[in-house]
Backbone bond lengths (Angstrom), bond angles and torsions (degrees), N, CA, C in turn:
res aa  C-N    CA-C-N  psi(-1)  N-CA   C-N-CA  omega(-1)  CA-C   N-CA-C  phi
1 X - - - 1.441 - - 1.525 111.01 -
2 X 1.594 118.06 -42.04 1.455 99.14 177.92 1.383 117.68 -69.07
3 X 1.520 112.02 -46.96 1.509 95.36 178.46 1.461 122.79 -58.57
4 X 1.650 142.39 -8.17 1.257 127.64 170.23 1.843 107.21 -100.86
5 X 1.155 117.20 3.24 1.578 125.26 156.43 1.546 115.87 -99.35
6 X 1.182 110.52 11.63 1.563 105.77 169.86 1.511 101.55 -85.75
7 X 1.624 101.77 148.66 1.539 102.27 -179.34 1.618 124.79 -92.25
8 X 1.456 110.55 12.92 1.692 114.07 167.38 1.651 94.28 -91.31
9 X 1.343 114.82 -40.79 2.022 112.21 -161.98 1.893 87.14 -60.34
10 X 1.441 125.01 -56.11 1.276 126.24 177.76 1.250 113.78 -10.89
11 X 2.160 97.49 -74.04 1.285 101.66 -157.44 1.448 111.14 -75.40
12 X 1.314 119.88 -27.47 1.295 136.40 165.15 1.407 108.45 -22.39
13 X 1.626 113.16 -68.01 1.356 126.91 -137.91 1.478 112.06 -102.30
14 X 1.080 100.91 -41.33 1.589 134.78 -166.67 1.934 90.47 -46.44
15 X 1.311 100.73 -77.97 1.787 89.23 -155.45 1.337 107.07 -76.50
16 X 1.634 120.68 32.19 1.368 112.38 165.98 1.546 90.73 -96.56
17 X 1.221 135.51 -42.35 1.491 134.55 -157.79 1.802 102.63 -55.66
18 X 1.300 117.76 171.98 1.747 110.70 161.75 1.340 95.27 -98.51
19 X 1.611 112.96 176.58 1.636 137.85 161.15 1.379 99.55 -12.43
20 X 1.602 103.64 -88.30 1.630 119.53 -158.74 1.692 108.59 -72.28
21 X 1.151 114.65 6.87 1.859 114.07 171.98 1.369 100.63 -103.11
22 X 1.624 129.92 -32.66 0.994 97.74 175.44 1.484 124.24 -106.59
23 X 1.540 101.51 5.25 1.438 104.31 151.17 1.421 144.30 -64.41
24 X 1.420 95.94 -8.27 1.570 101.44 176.93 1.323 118.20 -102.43
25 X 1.423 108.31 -28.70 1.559 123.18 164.09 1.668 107.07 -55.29
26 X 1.188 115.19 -50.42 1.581 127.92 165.47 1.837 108.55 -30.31
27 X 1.648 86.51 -56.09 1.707 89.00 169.16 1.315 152.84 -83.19
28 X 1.356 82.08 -8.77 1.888 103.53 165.81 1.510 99.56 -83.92
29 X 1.305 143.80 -53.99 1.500 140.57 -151.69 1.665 90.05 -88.54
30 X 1.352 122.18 -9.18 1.557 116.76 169.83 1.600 99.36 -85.12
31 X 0.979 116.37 -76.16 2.159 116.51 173.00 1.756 99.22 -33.81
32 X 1.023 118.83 -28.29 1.571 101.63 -169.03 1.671 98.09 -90.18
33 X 1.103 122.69 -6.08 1.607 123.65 -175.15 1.487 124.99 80.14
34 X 1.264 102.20 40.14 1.618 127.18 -169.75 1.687 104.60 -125.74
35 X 1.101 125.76 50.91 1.234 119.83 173.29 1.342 130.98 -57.96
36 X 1.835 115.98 -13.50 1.510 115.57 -165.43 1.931 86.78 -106.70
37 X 1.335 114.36 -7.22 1.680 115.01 178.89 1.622 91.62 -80.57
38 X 1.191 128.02 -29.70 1.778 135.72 -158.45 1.880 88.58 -85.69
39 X 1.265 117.68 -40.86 1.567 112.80 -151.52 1.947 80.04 -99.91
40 X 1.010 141.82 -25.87 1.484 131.42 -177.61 1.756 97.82 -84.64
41 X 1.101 142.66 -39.35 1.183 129.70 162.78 1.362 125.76 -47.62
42 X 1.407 102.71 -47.75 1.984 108.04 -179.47 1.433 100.85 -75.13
43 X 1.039 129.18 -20.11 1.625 143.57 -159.50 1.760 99.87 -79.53
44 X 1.747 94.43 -62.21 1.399 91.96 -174.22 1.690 106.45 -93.34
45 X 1.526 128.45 -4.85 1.655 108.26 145.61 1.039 118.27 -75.73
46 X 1.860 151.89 -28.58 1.176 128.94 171.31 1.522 114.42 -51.92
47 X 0.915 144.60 -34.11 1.763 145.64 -167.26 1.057 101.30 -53.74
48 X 1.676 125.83 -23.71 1.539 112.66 -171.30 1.361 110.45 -123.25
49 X 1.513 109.68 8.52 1.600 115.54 160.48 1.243 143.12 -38.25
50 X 0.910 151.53 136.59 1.572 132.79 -179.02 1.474 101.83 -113.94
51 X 1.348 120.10 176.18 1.366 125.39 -169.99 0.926 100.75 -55.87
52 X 1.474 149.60 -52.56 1.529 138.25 -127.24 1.511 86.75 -118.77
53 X 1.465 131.54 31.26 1.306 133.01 170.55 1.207 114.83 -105.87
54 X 1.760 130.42 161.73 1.504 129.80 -166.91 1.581 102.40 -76.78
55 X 1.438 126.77 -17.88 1.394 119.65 -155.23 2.044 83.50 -136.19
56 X 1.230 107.96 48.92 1.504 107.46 157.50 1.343 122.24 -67.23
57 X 1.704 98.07 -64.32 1.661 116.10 -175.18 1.422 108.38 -63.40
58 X 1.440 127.36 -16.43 1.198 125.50 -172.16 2.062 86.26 -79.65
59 X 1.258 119.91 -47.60 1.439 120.65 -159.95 1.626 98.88 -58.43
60 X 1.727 99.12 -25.45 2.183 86.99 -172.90 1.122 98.41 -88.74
61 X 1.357 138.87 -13.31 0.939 129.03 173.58 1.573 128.29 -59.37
62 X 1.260 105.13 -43.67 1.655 120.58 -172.80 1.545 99.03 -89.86
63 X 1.343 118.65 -23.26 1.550 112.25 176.93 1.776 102.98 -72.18
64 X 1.461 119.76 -43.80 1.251 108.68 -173.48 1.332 120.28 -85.03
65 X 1.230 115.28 -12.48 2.012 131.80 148.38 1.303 79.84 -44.46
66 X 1.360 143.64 -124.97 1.407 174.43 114.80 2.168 93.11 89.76
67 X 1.249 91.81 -46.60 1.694 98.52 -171.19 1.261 136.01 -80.41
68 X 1.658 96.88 -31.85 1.234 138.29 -174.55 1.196 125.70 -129.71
C-alpha cells in the first residue's frame, strides 16, 4: 500500500492507466481507508486527460488551483 500511495508511483503511473482502471484502483485504496491515495491517483490521471475524457473537468480544475 505505501508504495502505490506514494505520490511520485501516482504521478508515474497514473496517466498510463485509462478512466475506468484508475477508477477502480480509486476504489480499492477507498475500501482500504486511503481516500487521499484514491483522490492523488485521479488527481495525477486527470493532468493528462483530454476533453472528451471522464476526469477532464477534474484536470481544469487542478490546473486553475495551480495558477491561482
Amino acid at each position: 500500500m505505501a508504495v502505490l500511495g506514494n505520490v511520485q508511483t501516482a504521478h508515474d503511473a497514473a496517466p498510463r492507466l485509462t478512466c475506468s482502471e484508475v477508477e477502480a484502483l480509486a476504489l480499492i485504496f477507498r475500501a482500504l481507508g486511503s481516500p487521499e491515495a484514491a483522490a492523488r491517483w485521479i488527481d495525477a490521471h486527470a493532468l493528462d486527460d483530454e476533453v472528451d475524457e471522464l476526469h477532464y473537468e477534474r484536470r481544469v480544475e487542478l490546473e486553475l488551483r495551480s495558477v491561482g
